[in-house]
N, C-alpha and C positions, 0 to 999 in steps of 0.2 A: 479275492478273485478266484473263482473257478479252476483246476489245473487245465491246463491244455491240453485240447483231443489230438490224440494222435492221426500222422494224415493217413489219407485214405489209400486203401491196398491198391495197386495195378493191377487191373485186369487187362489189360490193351484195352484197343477199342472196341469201344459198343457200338453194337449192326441193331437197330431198328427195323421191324420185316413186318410185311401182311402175313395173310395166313398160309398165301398160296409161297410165300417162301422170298418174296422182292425186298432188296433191299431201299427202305425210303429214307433214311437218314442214317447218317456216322456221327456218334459223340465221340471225337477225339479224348483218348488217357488224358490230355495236358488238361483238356476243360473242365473234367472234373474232380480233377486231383486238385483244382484252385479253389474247393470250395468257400474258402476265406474271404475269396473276394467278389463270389458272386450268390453264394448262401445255397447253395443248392440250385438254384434254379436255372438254369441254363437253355438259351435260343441256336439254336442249328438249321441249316437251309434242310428242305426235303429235295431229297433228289427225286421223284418221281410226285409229281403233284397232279395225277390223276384221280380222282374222286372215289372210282371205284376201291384203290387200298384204301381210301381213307376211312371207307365203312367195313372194314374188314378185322377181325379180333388182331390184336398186334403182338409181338414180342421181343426182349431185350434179351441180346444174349451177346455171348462172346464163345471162343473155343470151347469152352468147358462148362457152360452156363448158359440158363435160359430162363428170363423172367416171363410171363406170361399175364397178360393184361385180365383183371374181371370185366365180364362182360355187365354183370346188373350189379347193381351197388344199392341198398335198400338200409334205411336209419329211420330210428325214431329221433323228433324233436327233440323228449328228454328222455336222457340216458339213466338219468336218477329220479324216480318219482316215489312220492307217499302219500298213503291212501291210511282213510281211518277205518277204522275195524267195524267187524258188523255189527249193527245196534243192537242189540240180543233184544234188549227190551221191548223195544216198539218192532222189531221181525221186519226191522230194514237193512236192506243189504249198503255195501258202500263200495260204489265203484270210482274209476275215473280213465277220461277218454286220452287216450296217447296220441299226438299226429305222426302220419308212419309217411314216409317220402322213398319214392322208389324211380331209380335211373338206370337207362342202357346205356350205355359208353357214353357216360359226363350228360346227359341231355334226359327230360323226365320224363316219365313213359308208363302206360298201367301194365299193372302185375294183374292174373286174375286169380290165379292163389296159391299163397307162399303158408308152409307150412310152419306151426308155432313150435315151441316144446317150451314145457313148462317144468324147470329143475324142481320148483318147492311146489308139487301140487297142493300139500297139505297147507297151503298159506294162502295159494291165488288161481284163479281160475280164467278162460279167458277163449273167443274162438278159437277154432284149430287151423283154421285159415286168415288169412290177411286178402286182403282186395284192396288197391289203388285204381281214382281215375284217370283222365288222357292225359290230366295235365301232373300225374304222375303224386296225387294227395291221398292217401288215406288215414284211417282211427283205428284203433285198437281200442275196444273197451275191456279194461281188467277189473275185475270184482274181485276182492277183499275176502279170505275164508278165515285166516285167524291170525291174531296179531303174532310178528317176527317178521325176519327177510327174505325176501323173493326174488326171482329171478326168470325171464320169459328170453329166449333165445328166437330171434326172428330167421325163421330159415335155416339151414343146416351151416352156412361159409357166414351170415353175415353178425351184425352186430346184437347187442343183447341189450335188457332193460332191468334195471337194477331196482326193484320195487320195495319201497318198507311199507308194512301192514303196521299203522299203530298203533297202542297201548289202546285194553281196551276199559278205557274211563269211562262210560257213558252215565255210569252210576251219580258220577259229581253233576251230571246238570241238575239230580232232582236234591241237591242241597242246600239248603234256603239261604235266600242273599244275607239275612243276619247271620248266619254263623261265617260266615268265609272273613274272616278276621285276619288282620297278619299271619298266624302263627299257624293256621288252616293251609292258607296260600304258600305259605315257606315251603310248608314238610310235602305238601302235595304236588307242587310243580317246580316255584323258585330255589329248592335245595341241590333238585343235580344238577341244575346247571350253573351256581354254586362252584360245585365239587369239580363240574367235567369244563369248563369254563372260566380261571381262574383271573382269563384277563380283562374281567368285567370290573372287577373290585381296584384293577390299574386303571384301565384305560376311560370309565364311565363310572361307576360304584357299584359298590359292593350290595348283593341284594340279601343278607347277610344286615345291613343297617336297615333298621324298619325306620327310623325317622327319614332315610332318602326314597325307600318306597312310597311312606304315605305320601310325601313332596310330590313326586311324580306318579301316582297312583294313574291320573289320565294318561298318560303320555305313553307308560304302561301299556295299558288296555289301547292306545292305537298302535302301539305298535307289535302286538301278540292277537289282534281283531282277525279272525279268519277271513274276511273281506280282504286282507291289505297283505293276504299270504303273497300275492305275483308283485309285493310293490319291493323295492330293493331297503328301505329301511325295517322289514318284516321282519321279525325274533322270534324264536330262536333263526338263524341265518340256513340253518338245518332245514328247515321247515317241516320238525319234529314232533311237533308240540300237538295234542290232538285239540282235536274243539270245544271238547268238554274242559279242558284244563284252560284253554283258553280263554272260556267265558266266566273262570272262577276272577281273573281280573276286573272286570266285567261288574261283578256281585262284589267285590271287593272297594272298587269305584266307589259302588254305590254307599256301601258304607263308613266310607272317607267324607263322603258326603255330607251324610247324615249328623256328622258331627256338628255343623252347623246348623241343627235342627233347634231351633229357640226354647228353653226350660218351659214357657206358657203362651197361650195366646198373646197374651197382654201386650209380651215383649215384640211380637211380631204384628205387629199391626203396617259488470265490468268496468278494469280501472283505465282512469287515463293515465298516460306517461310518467313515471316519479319526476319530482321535480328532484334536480340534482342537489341532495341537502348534504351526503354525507363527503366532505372535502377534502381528505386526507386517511393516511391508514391509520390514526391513533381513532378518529371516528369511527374509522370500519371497525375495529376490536371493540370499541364501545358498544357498535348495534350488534356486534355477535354475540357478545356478551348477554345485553339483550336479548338475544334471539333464545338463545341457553336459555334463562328465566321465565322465557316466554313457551319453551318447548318442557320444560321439567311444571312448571305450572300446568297446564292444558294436559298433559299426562295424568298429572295427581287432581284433576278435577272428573274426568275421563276412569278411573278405576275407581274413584271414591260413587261415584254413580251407578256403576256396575255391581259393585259390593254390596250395593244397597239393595241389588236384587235377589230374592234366593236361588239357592240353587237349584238343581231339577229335585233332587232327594227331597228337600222342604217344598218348593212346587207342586210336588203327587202326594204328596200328605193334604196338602189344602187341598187339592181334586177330590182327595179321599174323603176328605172333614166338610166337603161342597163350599166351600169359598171359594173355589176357581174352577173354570170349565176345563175339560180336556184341550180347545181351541187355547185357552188363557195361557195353559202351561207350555201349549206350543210354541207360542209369540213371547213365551218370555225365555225359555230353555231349550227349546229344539225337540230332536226326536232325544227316544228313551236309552237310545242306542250310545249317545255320548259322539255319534262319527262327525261328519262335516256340519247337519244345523246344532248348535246349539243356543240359536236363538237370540234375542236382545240383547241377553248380557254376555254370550261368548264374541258378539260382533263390537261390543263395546269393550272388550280385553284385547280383541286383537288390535283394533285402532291404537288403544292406549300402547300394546307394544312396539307398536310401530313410530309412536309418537315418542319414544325410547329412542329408538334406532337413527329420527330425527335429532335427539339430543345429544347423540354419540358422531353426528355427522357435521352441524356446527361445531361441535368442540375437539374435530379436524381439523375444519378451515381455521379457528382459531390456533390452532398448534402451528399449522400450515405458514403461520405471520411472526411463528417464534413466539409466540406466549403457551405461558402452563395451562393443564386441562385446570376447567372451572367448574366446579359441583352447582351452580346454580341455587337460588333462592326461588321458591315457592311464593305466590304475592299473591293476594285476595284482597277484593272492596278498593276504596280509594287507592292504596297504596299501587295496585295494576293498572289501576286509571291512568294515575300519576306518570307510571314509567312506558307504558306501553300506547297511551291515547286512544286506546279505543272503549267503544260507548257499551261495548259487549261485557256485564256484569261475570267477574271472576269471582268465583264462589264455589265452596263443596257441597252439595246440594244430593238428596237421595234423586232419584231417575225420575221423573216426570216429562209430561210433554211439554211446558217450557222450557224445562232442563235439556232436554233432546234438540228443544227448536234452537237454544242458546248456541247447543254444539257444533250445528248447521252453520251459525253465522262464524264461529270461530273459522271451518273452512270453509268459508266463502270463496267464490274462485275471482282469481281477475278479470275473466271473461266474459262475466255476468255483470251489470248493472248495481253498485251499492250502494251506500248509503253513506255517508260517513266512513272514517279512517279504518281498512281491514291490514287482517293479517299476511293476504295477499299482497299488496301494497306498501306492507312495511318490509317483506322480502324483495320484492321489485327493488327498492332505496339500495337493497345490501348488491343485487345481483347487477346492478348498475356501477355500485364504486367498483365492483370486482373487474367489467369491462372496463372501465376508461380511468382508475388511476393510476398511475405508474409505479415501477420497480417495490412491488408486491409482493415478490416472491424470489428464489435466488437464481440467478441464470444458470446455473448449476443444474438446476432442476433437485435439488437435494428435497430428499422427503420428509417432510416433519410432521409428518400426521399420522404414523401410525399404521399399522400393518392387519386387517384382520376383513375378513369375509364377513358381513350385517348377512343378517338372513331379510332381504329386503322384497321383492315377491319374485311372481315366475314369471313376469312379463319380463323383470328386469335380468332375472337371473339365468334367461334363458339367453339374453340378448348379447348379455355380458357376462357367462359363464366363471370366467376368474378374475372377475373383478373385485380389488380387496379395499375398493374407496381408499387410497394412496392419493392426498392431496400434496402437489409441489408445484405446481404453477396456474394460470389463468385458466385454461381449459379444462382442468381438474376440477379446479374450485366453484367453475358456471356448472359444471355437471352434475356435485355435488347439491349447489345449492336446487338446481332444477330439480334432479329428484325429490328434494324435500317440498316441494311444491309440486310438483304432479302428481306425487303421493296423495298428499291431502286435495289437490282441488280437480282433476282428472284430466287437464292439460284442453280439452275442450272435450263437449255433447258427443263429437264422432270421435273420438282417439279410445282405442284399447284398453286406456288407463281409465276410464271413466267410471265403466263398472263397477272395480274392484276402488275406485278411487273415496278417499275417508268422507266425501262431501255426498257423496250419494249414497253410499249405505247408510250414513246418521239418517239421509234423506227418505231413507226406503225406513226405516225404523219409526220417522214422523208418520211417513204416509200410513204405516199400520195402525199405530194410534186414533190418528184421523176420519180415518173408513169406519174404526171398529164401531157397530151398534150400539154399544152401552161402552160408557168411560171405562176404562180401566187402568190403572196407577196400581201397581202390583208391587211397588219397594216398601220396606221397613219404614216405619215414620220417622227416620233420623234426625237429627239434627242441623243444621243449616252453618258452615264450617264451626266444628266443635274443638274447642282446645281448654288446655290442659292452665295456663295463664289466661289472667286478662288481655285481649286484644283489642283494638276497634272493628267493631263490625264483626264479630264474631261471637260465639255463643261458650260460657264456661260450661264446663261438663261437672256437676257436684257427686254423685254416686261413687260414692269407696270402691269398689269393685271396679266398674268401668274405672274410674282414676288410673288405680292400681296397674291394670291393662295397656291403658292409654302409656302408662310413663315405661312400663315395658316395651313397650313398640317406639316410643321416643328413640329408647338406648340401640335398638337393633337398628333403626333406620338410621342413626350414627351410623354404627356399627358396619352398615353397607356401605356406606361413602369415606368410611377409612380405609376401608379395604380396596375403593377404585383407585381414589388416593395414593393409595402404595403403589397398587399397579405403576399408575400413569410416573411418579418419581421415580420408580427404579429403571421401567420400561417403558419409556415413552412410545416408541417405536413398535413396541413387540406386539405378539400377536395376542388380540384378547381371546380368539378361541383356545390355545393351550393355559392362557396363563392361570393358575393353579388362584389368584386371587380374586381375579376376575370372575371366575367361575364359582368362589365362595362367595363373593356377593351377588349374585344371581340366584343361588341357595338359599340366600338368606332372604332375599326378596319374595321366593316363590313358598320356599318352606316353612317360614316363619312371620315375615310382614302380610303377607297373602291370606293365611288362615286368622291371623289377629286379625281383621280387619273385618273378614265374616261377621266373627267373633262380636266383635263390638258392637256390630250395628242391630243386635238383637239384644243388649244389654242397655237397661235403665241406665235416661244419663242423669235424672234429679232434676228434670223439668218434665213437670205434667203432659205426658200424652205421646213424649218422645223420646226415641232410642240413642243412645251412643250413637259413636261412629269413630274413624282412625281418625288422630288428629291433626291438625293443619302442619309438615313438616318446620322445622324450626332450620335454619341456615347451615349446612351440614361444617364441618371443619375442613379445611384445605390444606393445612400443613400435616407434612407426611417426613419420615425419616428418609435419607438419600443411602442410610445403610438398612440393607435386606431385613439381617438378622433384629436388631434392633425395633426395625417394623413391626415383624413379626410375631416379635416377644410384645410387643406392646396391643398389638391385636388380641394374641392368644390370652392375653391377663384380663382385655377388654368381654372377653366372651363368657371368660370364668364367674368373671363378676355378674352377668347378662346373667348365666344362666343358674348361678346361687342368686342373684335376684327372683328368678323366675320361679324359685322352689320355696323361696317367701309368700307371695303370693297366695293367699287363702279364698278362691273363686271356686264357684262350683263348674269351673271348665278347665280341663285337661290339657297341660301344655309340658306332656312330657316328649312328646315327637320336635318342639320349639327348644328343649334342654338339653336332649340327647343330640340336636342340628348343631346347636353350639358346643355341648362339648367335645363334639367330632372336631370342630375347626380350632378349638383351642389345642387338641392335642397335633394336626394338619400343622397350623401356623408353627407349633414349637418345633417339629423336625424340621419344615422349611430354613428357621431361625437356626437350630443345628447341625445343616444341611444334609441331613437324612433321606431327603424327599427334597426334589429338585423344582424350582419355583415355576416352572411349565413342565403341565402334563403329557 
């Protein structure tokens, strides 16, 4: 704690006066010598409550003392602003508008001109006057002369503006997207902040590891995008950064990209009512259970389709090579820019995340009943028939328009008219035993689900600011399940949700298929679920290489689900945003299972005509150690081996950013195990 401020000196009482000399009010010594208990602020009666002092300059004084009120009070908006330097090259200047706000006694009023001063002429230039209107709003425009810091003084009494003129980079936009390589982008922008920012490498990573940049190379570039300077996740937090350095992420993206660019053509070519079936709570765990299976399936059907598309990098080389029109590349990847569209396949990644965050919200409510987190099985062909009863063909399939139409029927809503047994409908059965069976939950209200913030969208997040999906009794759990069904089916045609809802964007990705003039099927010719064993109903993959690939991404895709595994045994409860494991399987997903899956699906699988692709997950393992250290070590020895497998590996594709992700986590897991590094970040 703070030491304590000493109190405040006596002066007697304070006389309140107009100007002509009236006394309108007395602050009693006692009232504000209490500041403890009224914080400053303090109400006193006026003893004269005629109008005429009250527009009169005022003054606080006492025997010996006189405060004297400002008549005009004048502020810019922002007291810190930065401005890029001038383009030398192109002979453009670089300014930017200040809002300048001006009052006479508390109330806004125009000024018609307040003079500037300019401490650093040699930096920034700017009128010499100021003008506000009646409702007391003006600009300031500053223009930029040469990069350092500045300073503009508004007025002679009033406030000043702290201006930085930026580095002047403009030289790096004219350098071509293939050179800006890691090692480019390090030394040119990512090293000072680096050096002057140390708690990036604690608190988020280190920019410092090039296997966690390539990982996040997008995520990057939106969040250093000179568009998304006024948004509050903007980086640098400074907002230092000029635009030219900005946009080397940008070119840097793109060559993240590229990496998935293919060695040869060749390679790239409404319900009624549920009937009440589920009778008990060992039933209700059974169909969440279910549901689990059914959410971790529809996810990996949903990314495997997506993967199947190229990227924008590979996209504009086909534009280039005329295999695809400018319109093509837009309906499959967005604009060039990487910002909000990116098209078929970024709208099909985000569902799939979401269809994540579905599988992280049943396996609440199942905590919620006192059972352990369940990793779920993957099911395709009869086997999904079997368990799930619907007529909707489970399969991994590159993206097509029956593929997309499939998707549609997965979120079917219940408010529409169906056909046979949906998905809607098999949640109805769950959201029904959760109403009306009894003692479900502990009258306690005790929480067994788990502590942590989903990033679930802005309808919800706005609604329910700190809502951290905490399942402990009936009304949690209706709520819980609801979301996972308004997400996917848009709650009805009028409701909010609909738009953004999983059943109308697949719906809105048919419809452009549909309309389009000439067919277009723009995925890799993959193969139709490819695995690594014999399956039924499914396709071996023979090609040494792809093989090789395939059983590396078998072990990482363990690898992720040992790692939630730990979580959820040591910390059932805790939060997955901090937890240091949790977030290494996330990494692992995004850094490593994510680029092998590109990877594959432009690699020969040893049947005529068609490509690899990731292969069908195999039942992940669910026994976890209930000691840390132990876990740990066992993880870390898991990663070693992953990533000396992966330097076996003789492909002519590079998975040194996949080696260096894992032996960052083998060396993470072993301090955690030695408690070096604390198991939440």
């Amino acid at each position: 704690m703070p030491p304590k401020l000493s109190d405040k000196v006596d002066l007697g009482d304070l006389y309140l006066k107009s100007l002509s000399g009236r006394v309108i009010a007395i602050v009693k010594s006692s009232i504000y010598q209490a500041n403890t208990k009224n914080s400053g602020l303090i109400d006193v009666p006026l003893l004269e409550s005629e109008s005429k002092y009250l527009s009169e300059p005022l003054r606080l004084c006492t025997q010996d003392h006189d405060w004297y009120e400002n008549d005009w009070y004048v502020q810019a908006e922002q007291h810190i602003a930065a401005i890029e330097s001038p383009h030398r090259y192109a002979g453009d200047s670089s300014s930017k508008l200040i809002d300048i706000r001006s009052y006479y006694r508390g109330e806004p009023k125009q000024i018609d001109s307040l003079a500037t001063h300019i401490r650093t002429p040699d930096k920034l230039i700017c009128k010499a006057y100021i003008q506000t209107d009646v409702t007391g709003w003006g600009a300031l425009k500053v223009e930029s002369l040469a990069p350092g810091s500045g300073e503009i003084f508004l007025g002679e009494r009033y406030g000043s503006v702290q201006v930085r003129v930026l580095g002047d980079d403009w030289a790096l936009l004219d350098v071509p997207t293939e050179e800006v390589d890691y090692e480019f982008l390090y030394k040119n922008v990512m090293a000072y902040y680096e050096l002057f920012y140390p708690f990036m490498g604690e608190a988020v990573f280190s920019m410092a590891d090039k296997c966690k940049c390539e990982t996040y190379a997008r995520l990057m570039w939106q969040m250093c995008d000179p568009k998304n300077r006024d948004k509050s996740y903007y980086m640098p937090s400074t907002r230092e950064m000029s635009e030219a350095q900005s946009h080397l992420f940008l070119k840097y993206l793109c060559n993240v990209e590229k990496l998935a660019l293919p060695n040869s053509s060749e390679s790239v070519k409404a319900e009624k009512k549920p009937e009440n079936k589920i009778k008990n709570k060992e039933q209700l765990i059974a169909a969440l259970r279910d549901a689990v299976d059914l959410e971790l399936s529809i996810m990996q059907q949903y990314l495997y389709s997506a993967y199947s598309l190229p990227n924008y990098a590979v996209g504009d080389e086909y534009v280039k090579s005329g295999r695809w029109t400018n319109e093509q590349l837009h309906l499959t990847n967005g604009s060039k820019d990487r910002r909000h569209n990116s098209g078929w396949r970024g709208c099909l990644l985000e569902v799939a995340h979401e269809e994540m965050i579905h599988y992280l919200v049943v396996n609440n409510l199942l905590m919620s009943l006192g059972e352990k987190f369940y990793p779920g099985k993957v099911l395709v062909g009869e086997e999904a028939k079997a368990k799930f009863g619907l007529e909707v063909d489970f399969s991994f399939e590159p993206f097509s328009e029956h593929v997309v139409a499939k998707f549609v029927r997965f979120e079917w809503p219940a408010y529409l008219p169906a056909v046979g047994k949906t998905i809607a409908g098999f949640y109805a059965e769950i959201r029904q035993a959760i109403e009306e069976l009894p003692d479900l939950f502990p009258r306690d209200k005790v929480n067994l689900g788990g502590e942590h913030h989903l990033f679930l969208n802005e309808i919800i997040n706005r609604a329910y600011p700190s809502y951290q999906f905490e399942v402990y009794d009936r009304e949690t759990a209706l709520f819980a399940i609801n979301f996972v069904t308004e997400q996917g089916e848009g709650v009805s045609t009028e409701s909010p949700h609909f738009e953004v809802s999983h059943f109308n964007r697949l719906r809105s990705i048919l419809k452009d298929m549909v309309n389009s003039e000439m067919p277009f099927e723009p995925s890799y010719t993959s193969l139709k679920n490819p695995v690594l064993d014999p399956r039924e109903g499914c396709n071996l993959v023979c090609d040494i290489e792809a093989r090789s690939i395939m059983q590396f991404y078998e072990g990482c895709y363990a690898l992720m689900f040992q790692m939630i595994a730990q979580h959820f045994s040591i910390t059932p409860l805790g939060s997955l945003r901090r937890s240091r494991l949790m977030n290494a399987a996330i990494d692992i997903m995004t850094g490593v299972l994510r680029p092998l899956s590109v990877q594959l699906m432009s690699l020969p699988s040893g049947v005529p005509g068609r490509t690899a692709g990731p292969p069908i997950p195999k039942p992940a393992v669910t026994e976890a150690s209930t000691d840390i250290a132990e876990g740990c070590i066992a993880i870390s020895e898991e990663c070693k081996k992953l990533h000396e497998m992966a330097r076996d590996i003789t492909t002519g594709i590079s998975l040194q950013t996949q080696i260096e992700l894992l032996q960052f986590f083998q060396e993470q897991m072993q301090h955690i195990a030695e408690g070096k590094v604390s198991r939440e970040g």
